[in-house]
C-alpha positions, 0 to 999 in steps of 0.5 A, a space after each residue: 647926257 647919255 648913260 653911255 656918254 663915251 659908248 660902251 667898248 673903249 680900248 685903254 691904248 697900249 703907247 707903241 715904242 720903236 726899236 730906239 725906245 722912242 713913242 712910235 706916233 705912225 704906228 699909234 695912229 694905225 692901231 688907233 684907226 684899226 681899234 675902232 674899225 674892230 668893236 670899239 667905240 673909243 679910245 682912252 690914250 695914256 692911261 695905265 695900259 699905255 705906260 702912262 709912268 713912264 711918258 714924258 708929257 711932251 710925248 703925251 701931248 704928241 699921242 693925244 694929237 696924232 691920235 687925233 688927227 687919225 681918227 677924226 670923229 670915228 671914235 671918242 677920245 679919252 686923255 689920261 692927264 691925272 697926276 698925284 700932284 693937283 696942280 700937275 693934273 690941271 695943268 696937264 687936262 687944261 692943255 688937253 682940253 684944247 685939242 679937241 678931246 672928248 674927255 679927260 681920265 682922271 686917276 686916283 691920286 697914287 703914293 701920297 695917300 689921301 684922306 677922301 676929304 683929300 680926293 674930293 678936292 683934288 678931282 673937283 678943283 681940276 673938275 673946275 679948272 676945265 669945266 668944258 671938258 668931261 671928266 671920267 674918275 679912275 679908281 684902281 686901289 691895286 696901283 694907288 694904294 687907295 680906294 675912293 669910296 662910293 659916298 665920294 664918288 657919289 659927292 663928285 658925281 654931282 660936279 657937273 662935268 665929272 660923269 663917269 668912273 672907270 671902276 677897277 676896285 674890283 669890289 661889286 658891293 662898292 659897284 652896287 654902292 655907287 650906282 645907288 648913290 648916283 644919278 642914272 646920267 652917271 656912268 659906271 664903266 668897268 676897268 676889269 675885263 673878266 668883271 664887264 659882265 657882272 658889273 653890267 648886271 649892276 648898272 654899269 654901261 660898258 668897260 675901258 678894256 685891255 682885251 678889246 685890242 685883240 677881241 673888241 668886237 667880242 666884247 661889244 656882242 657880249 654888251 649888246 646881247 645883254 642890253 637886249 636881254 639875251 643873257 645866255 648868249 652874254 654869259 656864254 662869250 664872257 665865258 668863252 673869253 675868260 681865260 683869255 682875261 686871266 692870261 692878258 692879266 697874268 703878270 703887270 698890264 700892259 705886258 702881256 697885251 703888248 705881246 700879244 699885240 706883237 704875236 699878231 704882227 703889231 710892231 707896237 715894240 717892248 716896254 719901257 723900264 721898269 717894266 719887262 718883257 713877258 717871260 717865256 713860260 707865260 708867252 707859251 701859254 698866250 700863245 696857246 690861248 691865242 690859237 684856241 681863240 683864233 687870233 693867231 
């Protein structure tokens, strides 16, 4: 197995919504085709950036489907069909598993608070349950309320099937904990944008990004460059790119990345409730960045 078994840039997928408030599927399958022609080397569908709460599963499946009937084998697809309810998360990554996908982003259980002993079970009895399909770990404590811990990433990452994390903790110390817990076969990716560049610097292999809609190819040059051991060429795009970060992260994601994408002259549409559209002194100041970088 690879150490970069999905690539290195893999966009988290914004769900385009139409004018009714309904999945926009055809606009979906253009974004789609269009991320992997701009820098990415595959998509992670229905996760966090695209509005995974608030999607029914049939509109799940659907996307996961024309999704892939667009892009063929241009790209690696990644479904997110993780629930806090364990059942719920096999029966939803069984389903998947029949399409044709490439793996399967397995969340963090949210609300209900698990003890690690708890965590451990849960991914590994969906691990088990579909042990055809790779498995990719989500851990965001921000949105979870809980942090799953290097020495049980280190536990799960001996499950066959489970070989990689999407790590959004934000904590290099736990980056650093987990990759000397776990085999070199086990990918650590990041799921912060601004944090690709240190993380790299600790062993991870690439990033499941939100700014990759708009600055892919950007992002993959940095990663490169660093894997070729050019790290002033590295550090100077994360920096030309930072405050671009800090935008696209400065209310709840996926807002601001939605409006951009719209800005650009996507017709990927509002959100659904309860997320809200950007406010307008923050839609200036994306606006403003977006001119500097040359995306407008």
């Amino acid at each position: 197995m690879s150490n970069e078994p999905f690539g290195k840039v893999l966009a988290a997928m914004v769900t385009p919504f139409a004018a009714d408030g309904s999945v926009d599927y055809a606009v979906a399958e253009k974004l789609a085709v269009h991320l992997l022609e701009n820098g990415n080397d595959g998509l992670v569908i229905c996760g966090t950036t695209g509005e995974s709460p608030s999607l029914t599963w049939e509109e799940e499946f659907k996307l996961f489907q024309v999704v892939k009937q667009a892009i063929g084998n241009q790209g690696k697809i990644i479904a997110g069909t993780g629930s806090n309810s364990t059942q719920e998360a096999i029966s939803a990554t069984q389903k998947a598993s029949m399409l044709g996908l490439d793996g399967s982003l397995q969340v963090v259980p949210y609300y209900n608070k698990p003890p690690q002993e708890g965590l451990y079970q849960h991914f590994k009895a969906i691990a088990q349950a579909c042990p055809d399909l790779p498995i990719m770990l989500y851990n965001v404590p921000g949105r979870t309320s809980r942090n799953l811990e290097a020495s049980t990433v280190a536990r799960l990452s001996e499950i066959d099937n489970i070989i990689a994390i999407k790590e959004a903790s934000g904590d290099l110390e736990q980056v650093c904990q987990i990759r000397r817990s776990t085999s070199s076969s086990f990918a650590i990716y990041s799921g912060e944008d601004s944090l690709t560049l240190p993380m790299l610097t600790v062993g991870a292999v690439g990033v499941v990004s939100v700014a990759s809609h708009i600055v892919g190819k950007q992002i993959q040059q940095m990663i490169q460059a660093f894997n070729e051991g050019n790290n002033q060429l590295a550090t100077k795009i994360q920096l030309q790119l930072f405050s671009l970060f800090k935008i696209l992260f400065a209310t709840t994601n996926p807002i601001p990345i939605k409006a951009a994408l719209n800005l650009q002259g996507w017709q990927v549409g509002s959100l659904r409730s309860p997320l809200c559209a950007l406010q307008l002194d923050l839609l200036e100041k994306l606006k403003v960045e977006l001119k500097e970088q040359n995306l407008l």
